[in-house]
N, C-alpha and C positions, 0 to 999 in steps of 0.2 A: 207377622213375626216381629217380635221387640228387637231392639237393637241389639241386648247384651244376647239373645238365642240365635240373632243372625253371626253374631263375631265368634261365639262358641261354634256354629254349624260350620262355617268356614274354615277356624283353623282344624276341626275334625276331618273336614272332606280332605284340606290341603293335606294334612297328614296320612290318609288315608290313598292318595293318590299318588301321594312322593314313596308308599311303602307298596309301591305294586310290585307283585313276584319278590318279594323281602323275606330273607330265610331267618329262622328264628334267631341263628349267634348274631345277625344286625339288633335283634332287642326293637324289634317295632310291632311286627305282627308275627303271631304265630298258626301252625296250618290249622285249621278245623277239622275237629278229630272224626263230625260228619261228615268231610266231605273233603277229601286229603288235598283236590288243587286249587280250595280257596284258604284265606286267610283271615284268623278273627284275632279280633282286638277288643278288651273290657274298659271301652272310654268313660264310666258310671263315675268310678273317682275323679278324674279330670276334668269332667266336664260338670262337677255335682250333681249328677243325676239326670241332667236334660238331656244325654246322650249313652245311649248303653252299650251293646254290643254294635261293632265296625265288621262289615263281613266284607271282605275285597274276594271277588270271583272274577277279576279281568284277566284275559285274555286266558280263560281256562281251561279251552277245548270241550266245556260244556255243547249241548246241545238240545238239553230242555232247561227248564226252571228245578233245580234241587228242590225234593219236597220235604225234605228234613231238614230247613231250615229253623234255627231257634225264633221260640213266637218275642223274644226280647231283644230281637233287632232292630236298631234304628236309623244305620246307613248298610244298604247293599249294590253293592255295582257289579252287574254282570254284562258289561262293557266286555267288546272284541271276543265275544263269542258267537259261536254258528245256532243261535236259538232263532229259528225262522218261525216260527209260532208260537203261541204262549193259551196254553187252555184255560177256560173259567176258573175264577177263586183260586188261580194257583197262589195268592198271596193274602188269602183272605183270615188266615193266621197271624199274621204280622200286623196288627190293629197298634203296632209303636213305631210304625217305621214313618222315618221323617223325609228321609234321601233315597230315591231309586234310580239308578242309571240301568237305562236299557238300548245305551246308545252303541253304534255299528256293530247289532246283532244280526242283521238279515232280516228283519220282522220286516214283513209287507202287510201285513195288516192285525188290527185288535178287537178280539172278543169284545162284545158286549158288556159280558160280564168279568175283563180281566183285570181292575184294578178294585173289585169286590172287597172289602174290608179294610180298606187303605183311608178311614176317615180322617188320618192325622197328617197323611203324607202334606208334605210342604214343596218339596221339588224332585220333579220328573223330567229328567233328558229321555227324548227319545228321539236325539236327531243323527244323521249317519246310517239312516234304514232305507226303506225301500218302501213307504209307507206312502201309498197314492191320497191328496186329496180329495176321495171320496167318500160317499156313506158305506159300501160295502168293505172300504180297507179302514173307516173311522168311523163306527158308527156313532148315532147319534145321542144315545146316549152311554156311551164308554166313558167318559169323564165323570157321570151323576155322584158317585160317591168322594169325590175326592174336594170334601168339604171345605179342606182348610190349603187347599195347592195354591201359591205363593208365586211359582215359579213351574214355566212349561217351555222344553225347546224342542219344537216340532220342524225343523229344517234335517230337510232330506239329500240321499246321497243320490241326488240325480243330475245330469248336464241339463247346463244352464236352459235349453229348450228343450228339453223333456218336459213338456205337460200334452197330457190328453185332453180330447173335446170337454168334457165333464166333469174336469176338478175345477172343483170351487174354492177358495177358502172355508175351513171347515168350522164357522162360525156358530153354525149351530150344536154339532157338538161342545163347544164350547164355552157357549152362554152358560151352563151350570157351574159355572167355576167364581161363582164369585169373590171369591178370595183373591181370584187368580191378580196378582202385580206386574208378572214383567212375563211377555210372550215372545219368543223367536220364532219363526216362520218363516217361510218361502215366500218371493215375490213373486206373483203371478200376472203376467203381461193381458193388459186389459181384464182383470177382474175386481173386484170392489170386495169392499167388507161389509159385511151383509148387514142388516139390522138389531142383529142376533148382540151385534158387538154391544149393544146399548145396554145390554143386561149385565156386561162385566166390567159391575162399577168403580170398581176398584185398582183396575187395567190401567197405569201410568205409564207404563214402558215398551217402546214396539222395534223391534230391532231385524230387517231384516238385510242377510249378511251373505252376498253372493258367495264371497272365500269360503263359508262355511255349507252351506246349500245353493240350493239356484234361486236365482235372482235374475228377472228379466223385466223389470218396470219401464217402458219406454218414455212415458210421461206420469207426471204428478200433478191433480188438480184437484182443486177443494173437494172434489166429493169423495175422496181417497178419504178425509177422516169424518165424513157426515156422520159415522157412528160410534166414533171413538173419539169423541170431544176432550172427553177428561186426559187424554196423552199427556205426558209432560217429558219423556224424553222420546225422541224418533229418529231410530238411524235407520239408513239405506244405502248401504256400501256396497260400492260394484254391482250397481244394478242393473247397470247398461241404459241408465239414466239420460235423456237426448235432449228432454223441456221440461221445465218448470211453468207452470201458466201463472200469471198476477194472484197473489194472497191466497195464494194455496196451503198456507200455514195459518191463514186469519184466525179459521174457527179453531182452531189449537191455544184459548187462552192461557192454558196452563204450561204451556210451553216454556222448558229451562235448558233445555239440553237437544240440539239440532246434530244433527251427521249425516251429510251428504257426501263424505270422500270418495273419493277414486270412481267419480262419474264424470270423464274427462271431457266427454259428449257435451255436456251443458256448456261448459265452454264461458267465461267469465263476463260474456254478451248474457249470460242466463242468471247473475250475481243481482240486476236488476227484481225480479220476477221472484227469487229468494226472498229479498228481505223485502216485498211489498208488502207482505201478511205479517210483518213480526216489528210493527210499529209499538202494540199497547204489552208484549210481554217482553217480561223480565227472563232473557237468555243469560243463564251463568253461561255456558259454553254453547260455541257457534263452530262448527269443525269444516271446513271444505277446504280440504286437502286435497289438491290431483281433482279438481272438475276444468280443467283447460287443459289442450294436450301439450305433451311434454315435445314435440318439437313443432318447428314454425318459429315464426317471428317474434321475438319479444314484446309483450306487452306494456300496453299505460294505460293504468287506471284514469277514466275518463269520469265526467258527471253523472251520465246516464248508465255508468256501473252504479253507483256509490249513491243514487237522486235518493232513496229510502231508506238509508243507515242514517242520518244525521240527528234522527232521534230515536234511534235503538238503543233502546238497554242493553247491552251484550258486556262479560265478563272478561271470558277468556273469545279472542278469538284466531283461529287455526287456517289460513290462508298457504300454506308449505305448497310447493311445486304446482306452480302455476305460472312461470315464466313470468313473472310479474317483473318488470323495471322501475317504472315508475309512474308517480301520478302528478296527473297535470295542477298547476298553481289552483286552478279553479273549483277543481276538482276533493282538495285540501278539506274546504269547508263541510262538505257534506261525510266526513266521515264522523264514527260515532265520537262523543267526546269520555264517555266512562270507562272506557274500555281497559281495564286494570291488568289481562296480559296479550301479549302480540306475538305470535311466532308466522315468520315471512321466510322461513329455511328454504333453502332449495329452488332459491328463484336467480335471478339475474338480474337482483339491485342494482340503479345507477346511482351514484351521491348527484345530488342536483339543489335546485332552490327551492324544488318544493318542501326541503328537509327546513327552512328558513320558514314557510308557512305552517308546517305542522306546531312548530316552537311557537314561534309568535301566536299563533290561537291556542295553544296551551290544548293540542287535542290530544295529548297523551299525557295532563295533568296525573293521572291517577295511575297510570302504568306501574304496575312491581315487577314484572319481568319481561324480556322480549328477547326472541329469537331471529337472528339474524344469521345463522350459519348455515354453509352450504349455497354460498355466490362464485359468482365467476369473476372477483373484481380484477385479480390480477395486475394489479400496481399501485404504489406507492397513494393509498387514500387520503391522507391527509394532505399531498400536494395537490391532487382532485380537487379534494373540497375545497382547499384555497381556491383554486381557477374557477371554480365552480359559484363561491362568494364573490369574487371580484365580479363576475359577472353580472352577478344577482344586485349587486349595489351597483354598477356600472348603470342598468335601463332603469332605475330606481330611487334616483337620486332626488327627485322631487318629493316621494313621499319621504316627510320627514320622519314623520311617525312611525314608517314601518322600520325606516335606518336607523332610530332610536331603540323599536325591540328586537331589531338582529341583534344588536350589543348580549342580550340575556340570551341569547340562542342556545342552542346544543354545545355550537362550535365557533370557538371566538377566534376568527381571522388574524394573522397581523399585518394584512392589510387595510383593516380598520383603525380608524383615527380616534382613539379612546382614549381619554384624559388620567391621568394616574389616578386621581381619586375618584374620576366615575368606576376605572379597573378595578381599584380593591373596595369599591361599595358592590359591584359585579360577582368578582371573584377573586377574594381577599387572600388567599392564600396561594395563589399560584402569581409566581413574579410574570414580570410582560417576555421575558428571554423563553418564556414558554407558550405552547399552544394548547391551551386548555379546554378541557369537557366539561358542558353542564347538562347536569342529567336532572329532570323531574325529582325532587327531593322524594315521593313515592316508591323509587327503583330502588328494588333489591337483588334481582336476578338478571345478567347481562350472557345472552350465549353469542357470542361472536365469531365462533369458531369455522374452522372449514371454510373462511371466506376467499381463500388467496391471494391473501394483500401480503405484499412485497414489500419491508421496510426495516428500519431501527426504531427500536425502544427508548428511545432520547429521552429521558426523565418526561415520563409520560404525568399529567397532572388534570386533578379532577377537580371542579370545586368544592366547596363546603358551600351549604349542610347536602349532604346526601346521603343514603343509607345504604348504599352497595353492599350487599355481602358477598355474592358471587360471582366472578368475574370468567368467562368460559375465551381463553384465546388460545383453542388448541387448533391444530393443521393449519395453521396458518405461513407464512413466511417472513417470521419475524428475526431475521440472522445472526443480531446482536443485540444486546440489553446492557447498554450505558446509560446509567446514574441510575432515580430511585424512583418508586412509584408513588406519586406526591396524590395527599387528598383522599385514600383510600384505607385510613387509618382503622377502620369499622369491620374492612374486609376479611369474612373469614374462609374462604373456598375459592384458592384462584390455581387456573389451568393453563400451562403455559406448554405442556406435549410439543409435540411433533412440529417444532417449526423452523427445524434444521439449523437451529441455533448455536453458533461456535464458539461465541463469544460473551464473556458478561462479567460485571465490575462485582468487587465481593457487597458493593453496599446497595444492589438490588432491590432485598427484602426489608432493608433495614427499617424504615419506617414502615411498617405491616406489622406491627408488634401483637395484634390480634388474629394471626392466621391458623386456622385448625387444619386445612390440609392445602396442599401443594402440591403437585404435578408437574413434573419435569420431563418427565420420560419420552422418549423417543428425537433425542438433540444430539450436538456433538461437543458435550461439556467435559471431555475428558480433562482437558489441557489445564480449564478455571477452576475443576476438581482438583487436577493434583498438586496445583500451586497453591493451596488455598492452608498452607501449613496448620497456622492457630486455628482454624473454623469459624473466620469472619463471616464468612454467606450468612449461615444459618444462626451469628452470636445474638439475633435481638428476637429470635422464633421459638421463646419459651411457651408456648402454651400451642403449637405445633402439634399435632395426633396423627396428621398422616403423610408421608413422605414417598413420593415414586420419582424415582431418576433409573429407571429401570432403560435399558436397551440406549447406553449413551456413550456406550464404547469402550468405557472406563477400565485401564486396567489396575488399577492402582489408588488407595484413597489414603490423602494423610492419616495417622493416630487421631487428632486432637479432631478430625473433619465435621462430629458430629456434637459436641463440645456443649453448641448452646440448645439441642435438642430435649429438655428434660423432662416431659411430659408426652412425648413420642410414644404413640402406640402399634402404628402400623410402617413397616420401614420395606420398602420393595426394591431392589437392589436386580433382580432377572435382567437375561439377557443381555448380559455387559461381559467383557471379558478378563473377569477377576481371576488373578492367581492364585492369590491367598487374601484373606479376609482378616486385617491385623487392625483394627478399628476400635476408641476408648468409648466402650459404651454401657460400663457400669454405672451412667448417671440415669439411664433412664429406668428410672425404676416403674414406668408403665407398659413397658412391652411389652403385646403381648402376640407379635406377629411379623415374621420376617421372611422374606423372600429373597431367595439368591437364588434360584433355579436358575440353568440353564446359562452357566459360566464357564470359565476354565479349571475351577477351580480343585488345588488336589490335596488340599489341607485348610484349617484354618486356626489360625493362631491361637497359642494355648492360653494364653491372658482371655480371650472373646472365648473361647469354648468357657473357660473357667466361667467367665459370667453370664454365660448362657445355662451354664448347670446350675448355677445361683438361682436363676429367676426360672427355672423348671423345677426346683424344690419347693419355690415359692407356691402356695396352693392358692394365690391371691391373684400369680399371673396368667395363668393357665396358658404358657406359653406354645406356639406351633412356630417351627420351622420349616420350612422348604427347599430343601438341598438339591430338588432334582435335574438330572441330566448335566451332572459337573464331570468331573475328571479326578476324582478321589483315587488316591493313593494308601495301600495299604501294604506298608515297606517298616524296617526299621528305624526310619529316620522319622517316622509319623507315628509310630507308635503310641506314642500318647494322645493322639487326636481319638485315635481306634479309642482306648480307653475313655475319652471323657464322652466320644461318641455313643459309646455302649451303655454308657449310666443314663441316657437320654433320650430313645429310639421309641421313646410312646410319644414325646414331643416332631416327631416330624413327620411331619404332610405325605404319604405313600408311599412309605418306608421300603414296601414291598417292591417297587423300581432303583431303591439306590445299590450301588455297586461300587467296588472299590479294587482296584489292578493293582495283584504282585509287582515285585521287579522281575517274576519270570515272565510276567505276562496272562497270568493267571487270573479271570474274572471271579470276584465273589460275591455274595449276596451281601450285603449289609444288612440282612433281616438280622442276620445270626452276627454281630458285631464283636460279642461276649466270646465266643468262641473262635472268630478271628486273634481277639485280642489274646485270645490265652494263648494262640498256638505261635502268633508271633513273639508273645515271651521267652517259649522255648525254643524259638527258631534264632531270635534274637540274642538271646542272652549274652550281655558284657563280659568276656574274658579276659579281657587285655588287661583288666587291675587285677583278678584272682592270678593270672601267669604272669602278670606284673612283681604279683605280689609272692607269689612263691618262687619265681626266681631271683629274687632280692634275701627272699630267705634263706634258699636256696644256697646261692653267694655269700650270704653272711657265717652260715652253717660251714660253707667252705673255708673262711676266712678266717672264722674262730679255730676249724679241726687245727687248717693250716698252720694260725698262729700259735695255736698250741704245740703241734709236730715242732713247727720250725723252734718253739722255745723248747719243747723238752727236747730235741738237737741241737738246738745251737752251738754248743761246743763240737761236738760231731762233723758239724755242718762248717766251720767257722777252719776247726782242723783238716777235714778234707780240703777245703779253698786252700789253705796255704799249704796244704802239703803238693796238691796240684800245682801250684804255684812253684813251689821247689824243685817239683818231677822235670817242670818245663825248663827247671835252670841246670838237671844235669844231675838230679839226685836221686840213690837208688836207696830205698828202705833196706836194713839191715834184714836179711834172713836170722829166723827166731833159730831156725837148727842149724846151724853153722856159728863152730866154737871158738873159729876167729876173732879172738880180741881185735886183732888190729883195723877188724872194720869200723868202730868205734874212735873217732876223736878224744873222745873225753871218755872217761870211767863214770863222773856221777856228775847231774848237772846240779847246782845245788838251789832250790827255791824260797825266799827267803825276804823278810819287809826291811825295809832298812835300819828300824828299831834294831832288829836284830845283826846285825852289818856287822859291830865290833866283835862281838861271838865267833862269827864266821873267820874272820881275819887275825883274831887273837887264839883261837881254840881248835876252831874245825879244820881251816885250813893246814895250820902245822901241824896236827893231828895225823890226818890223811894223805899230805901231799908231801909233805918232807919225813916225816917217820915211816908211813906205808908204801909210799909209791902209787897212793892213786891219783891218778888224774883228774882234775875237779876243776869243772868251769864255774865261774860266779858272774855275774852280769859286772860290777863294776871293773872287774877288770880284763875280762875274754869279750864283753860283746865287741862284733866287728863295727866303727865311730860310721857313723851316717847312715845305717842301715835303719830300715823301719824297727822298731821296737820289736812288733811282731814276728817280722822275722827272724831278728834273732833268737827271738823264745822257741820257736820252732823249729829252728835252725838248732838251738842248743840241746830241743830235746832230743828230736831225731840223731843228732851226732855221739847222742850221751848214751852208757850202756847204763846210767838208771838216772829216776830224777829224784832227788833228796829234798822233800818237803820240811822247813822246820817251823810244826804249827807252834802256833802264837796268836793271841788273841789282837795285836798288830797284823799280824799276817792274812788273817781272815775279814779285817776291816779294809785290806788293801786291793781293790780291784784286779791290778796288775799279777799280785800272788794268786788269785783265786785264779784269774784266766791262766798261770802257769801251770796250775795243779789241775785244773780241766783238759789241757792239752795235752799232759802227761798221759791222762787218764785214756782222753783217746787214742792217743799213742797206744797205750796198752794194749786197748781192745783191738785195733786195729793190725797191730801186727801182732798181737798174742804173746807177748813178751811181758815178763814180770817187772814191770819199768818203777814203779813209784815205791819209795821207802818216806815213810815218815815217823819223823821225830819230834816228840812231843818235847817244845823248851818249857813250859807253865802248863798247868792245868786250865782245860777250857769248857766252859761248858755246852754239851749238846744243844738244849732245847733254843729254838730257834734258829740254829743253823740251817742253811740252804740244804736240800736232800741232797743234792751230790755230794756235799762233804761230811753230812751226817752217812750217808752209806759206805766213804771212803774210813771214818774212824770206826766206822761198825764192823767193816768187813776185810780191814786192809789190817796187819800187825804193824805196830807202831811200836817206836823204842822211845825209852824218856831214860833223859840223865842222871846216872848215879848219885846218889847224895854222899854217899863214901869215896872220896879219894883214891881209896886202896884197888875198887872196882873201876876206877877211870882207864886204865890199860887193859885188862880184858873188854869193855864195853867198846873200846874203840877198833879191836881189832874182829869184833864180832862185826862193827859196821862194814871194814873193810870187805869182811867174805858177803857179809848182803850183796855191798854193791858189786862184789866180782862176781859172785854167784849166777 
């Protein structure tokens, strides 16, 4: 199979597997309209043609082989069905099919003729059965037609010592497979691979995998591959593995790829006996993980481990949980020197001097990444390794040469006596107030995690040149981080998780100007978060993409916190105990993924929703959010979160779990947000401006009626006051029917502007008062001295049996006359008595006068003075009976 049909066949299976039991509204597979409980898929387009029809029948409650299958199938799995037999040519139609799973159906055994027209097939699982290595459960020729099969995984669903007398490896079925690449199988305890294997020349891969099937190999000795020469990878995991005998791998020149893990039996006394045979090949990966057991005594690598590594090719190689401590000075020498990466996880490293031997022979010259995580160091390492160099230069002081290349070490003491300028030709860029790391300028990948080392982060410093990218210091117990990370300017992946860290200065990161993700999460950074106002931490982490401070107690984060984040794309914010989410993060115009699940949270501020619906519009950022398991509030004081929430609910991560509580207490779905939102509008709605606002109207409507009433009363209003006023002083209104004059003071009171005064005194008064005998008050000389003005006007009307207006166009310009001739008027009406006479001295005219006095000349008789002399004594004695009248 080429490369580009194996990378198409892969992502088709991968898809194909991820869409098991997938209903068609997923948009991945839809059912087969032959055969309603499997699933088809037309992969022709996607894959240009090298893959056509995808039939998925797992776990279908089949119970034979469908025989109306489409003959343009080319991946079918009928995986976790009950098909315990499968008759001749049941697939001898399908001459396109490239993939067949016919794994944990129950099959115990296969026809002769059951893979009959399968000459394209390329891979057949048929492991997780019940499939005996014999001729009658495999016969011998059952594989003949499968001319181009690639790939075969025949491990079975039996305990680990389940085998009968009789099973053999079934090698001779087998041998017609020449195509065949890579074979899975059962370990069979004291059986060989038969001769058969020499025919399947193409055979490079042999993997057998107790976890997956049984596995019971006791021992391993060169005749294990006498007929499988051509191997170039061989795993045997959990095989119950006890000895390895000397260059049991020799005849495996092709050898690139070893795996021995989790055979604890061999025990690292058996490390020897491994690599005797793997002197002349070139191993990319060497894996013995878990071959010593996990409890007992700590181990040290000794010589007589290590005597046949020293000119091993090896790559990568895989040493994890094996109680390994450490190895002896002597010992040093004979490990491999190319070894490019090293994972030692999960042991019980001591720091020691043979960490000074490895450097000084330069045996991990070429190293790019090493695994160091999952020890038991438990204190403070760096003061270790000091005591642990003092020591080492302590019995060592004669060789000068070796004390010469301690100075280039890992780890440069400041117990050492190094000259300034030997120090910055050493390590130029870390001052001597520091203790600095020199790593193999090779190293790119450091996991150091999970070690539990106990300490502060004192301006930790690397030398230069080196090429660190990733730096792994998670679970560790690192509790504070003062000052900055000097010499790791290159780094783009650093981990600093769980290591209960309380404390840290905001200039940390600041030299790390090339960091693309960062790791916080699981510390207690709340205190240095919410001090951190302007967003010093993060101001020099422009080109920063992933960001987790996730679960760090936080309840609170300044505005500006995230400030110098610009190119941020994944921001993980979970499990921390956020109220509200009130954060400036309309700079990042890369986001496209945020996490808050699993907070306090029961709104989040309308500026951050705002820019969250910005960058969901956005079809460039295809934004997700993750809200779940907060504390949303769905009240009238969030009202607007509900609405910007509702314009966005295709953006967040399973929508279908968020919820959000009435103030009654009421849970609701936040599927339906839209309709939350509507009904809290109506529930909601602001009234206090509309009743605001119509009681002010309201008020004004009154104020105007009011001022209108009280002005077209005024006089009314103005004469009742003072006449109440008067009542209180002892005064009783004249009755209109009772013809007693003598209730009356005055006969006519006379009203009148001072223009007119001489009239009054030269004409009126002798007229009336000495000719007639009427009584006539005039203000200048009847009102009583000190009284209020008003009152005497009132006082003069009420006492007067009429009041004698004498218009004039003086008269009507004078305040004082008009308010006399209104109170008359109310007088009038008030007691019903025909009170007012007016006499016209000039002609005046109407238009624009005030309505009360235009209705008094309209409606009232009015006298004007004779122009004949002759008629001045009739005229006045008419006035007289007016006013007696």
């Amino acid at each position: 199979m080429d490369a580009t049909l194996q990378v198409i066949f892969l992502l088709s299976l991968c898809l194909l597997i991820s869409s098991t039991a997938a209903t068609p509204s997923e948009g991945k597979l839809e059912k087969c309209s032959w055969c309603p409980s499997c699933y088809c898929k037309d992969e022709s387009v996607y894959t240009n043609g090298s893959y056509l029809l995808l039939v998925n029948c797992t776990d279908a409650g089949l119970t034979s082989v469908p025989t109306n299958i489409p003959s343009n199938t080319t991946v079918l799995t009928l995986n976790g069905n009950n098909i315990t037999k499968i008759g001749p040519r049941s697939f001898e139609h399908l001459s396109k099919l490239l993939y067949l799973d016919l794994s944990k159906t129950g099959l115990t055994s296969l026809h002769s003729e059951t893979f009959a027209g399968l000459g394209n097939l390329r891979t057949l699982e048929l492991n997780g059965n019940k499939i005996r290595y014999k001729i009658k459960c495999i016969p011998n020729g059952v594989f003949a037609e499968l001319k181009s099969l690639t790939r075969m995984n025949l491990q079975q669903n039996f305990s680990t010592d389940d085998v009968e007398p009789k099973e053999q490896y079934p090698t001779k079925a087998l041998s017609s497979l020449n195509f065949l690449e890579e074979l899975l199988i059962d370990g069979l305890q004291n059986r060989t691979f038969a001769n058969h294997m020499e025919k399947m020349k193409r055979l490079t891969s042999l993997t057998l995998n107790g976890y997956n099937g049984r596995c019971s190999v006791k021992s391993i000795d060169p005749k294990m591959f006498k007929f499988c020469k051509r191997i170039s990878s061989f795993t045997m995991i959990n095989c119950q593995v006890e000895s390895v005998q000397q260059d049991s791998f020799e005849i495996l020149q092709n050898l690139t790829f070893l795996d021995l893990s989790y055979n604890p039996d061999i025990k690292i006394d058996g490390l020897a006996n491994i690599t005797s045979g793997l002197q002349k090949q070139k191993l990319r990966e060497l894996r013995l993980i878990n071959i010593h057991q996990n409890i007992g005594e700590c181990m040290t690598i000794e010589v007589e481990h290590v005597k046949f590594m020293r000119n091993m090719s090896v790559g990568l190689l895989y040493l994890d949980s094996n109680r390994l401590a450490t190895i002896s000075n002597e010992a040093v020498a004979y490990l491999p020197r190319n070894i490019k990466g090293l994972s030692i996880k999960d042991n019980m490293i001591l720091f020691g001097g043979y960490l000074y031997e490895i450097f000084r022979q330069q045996i991990f010259s070429n190293l790019t990444f090493i695994n160091l995580s999952m020890q038991s160091i438990n204190e403070n390492f760096v003061n270790a390794f000091r005591r642990k160099s003092k020591t080492a230069l302590a019995t060592d002081e004669k060789n000068k040469r070796r004390k010469l290349s301690l100075k280039s070490s890992m780890f440069v003491s400041h117990n050492q006596t190094i000259s300034n300028e030997d120090y910055a030709r050493k390590c130029y860029n870390c001052p001597l107030i520091y203790a600095p790391f020199k790593f193999t300028e090779t190293l790119v990948d450091i996991d150091a995690s999970d070690m539990r080392v106990r300490m502060e982060l004192n301006d930790l410093c690397v030398c230069k040149p080196n090429k660190i990218l990733r730096l792994n210091l998670s679970r560790n117990i690192f509790w504070r981080w003062n000052g900055s990370f000097k010499g790791l300017e290159d780094l783009l992946n650093l981990n600093l998780a769980w290591n209960a860290c309380e404390d840290m200065s905001t200039d940390v990161f600041h030299i790390l100007p090339n960091l693309l993700s960062l790791n916080l999460s699981g510390n207690f950074l709340e205190n240095a978060f919410r001090n951190d106002l302007h967003g010093e931490i993060f101001k020099n982490q422009a080109k920063l993409e992933f960001l987790d401070i996730s679960d760090n107690k936080i309840r609170t984060l300044p505005k500006k916190f995230f400030t110098g984040l610009k190119r941020l794309m994944k921001l993980c914010l979970s499990n921390n105990f956020l109220l509200t989410f009130d954060v400036k993060i309309n700079h990042m115009n890369w986001l496209t993924w945020l996490d808050i699940s699993n907070n306090l949270l029961v709104t989040i501020a309308t500026s951050t929703m705002e820019t969250l619906l910005k960058f969901s519009r956005d079809t460039e950022h295809d934004l997700s959010v993750n809200l779940q398991n907060n504390k949303l509030v769905c009240s009238c004081s969030y009202i607007r979160f509900v609405k910007q929430f509702s314009e966005m609910t295709q953006h967040f991560r399973r929508l279908k779990s968020y919820t959000c509580k009435y103030e009654s207490g009421v849970t609701k779905d936040l599927t339906y947000a839209e309709t939350i939102y509507e009904t809290l509008q109506k529930d909601c709605a602001d009234y206090k401006v509309t009743i605001i606002a119509s009681s002010l109207s309201f008020l004004l409507v009154l104020v105007v009626v009011g001022s209108c009433i009280i002005y077209r009363y005024r006089w009314k209003l103005r004469y009742l006051y003072y006449s109440a006023k008067m009542r209180h002083r002892g005064y009783t209104p004249v009755d209109c029917r009772n013809d007693d004059t003598s209730e009356f003071a005055y006969d006519v009171f006379i009203s009148y502007s001072d223009s007119n005064g001489k009239f009054v005194k030269k004409v009126l008064v002798p007229e009336l008062e000495a000719k007639r005998h009427v009584r006539v008050m005039v203000h200048d000389r009847d009102f009583i001295p000190g009284n209020f003005v008003v009152d005497n006007i009132v006082n003069a009307i009420t006492k007067s049996r009429k009041t004698m207006i004498l218009m004039s166009r003086d008269f009507l310009r004078s305040a004082w006359c008009v308010r006399e001739m209104n109170y008359a008027r109310m007088e009038a009406l008030h007691t019903e008595r025909n009170v007012l006479l007016v006499m016209m001295l000039e002609p005046v005219t109407v238009k624009g006068l005030p309505l009360e006095i235009m209705d008094i000349l309209r409606n009232q008789t009015y006298l004007e003075l004779p122009e004949d002399q002759a008629h001045e004594e009739v005229f006045w004695d008419r006035v007289r009976d007016l006013i007696m009248s």
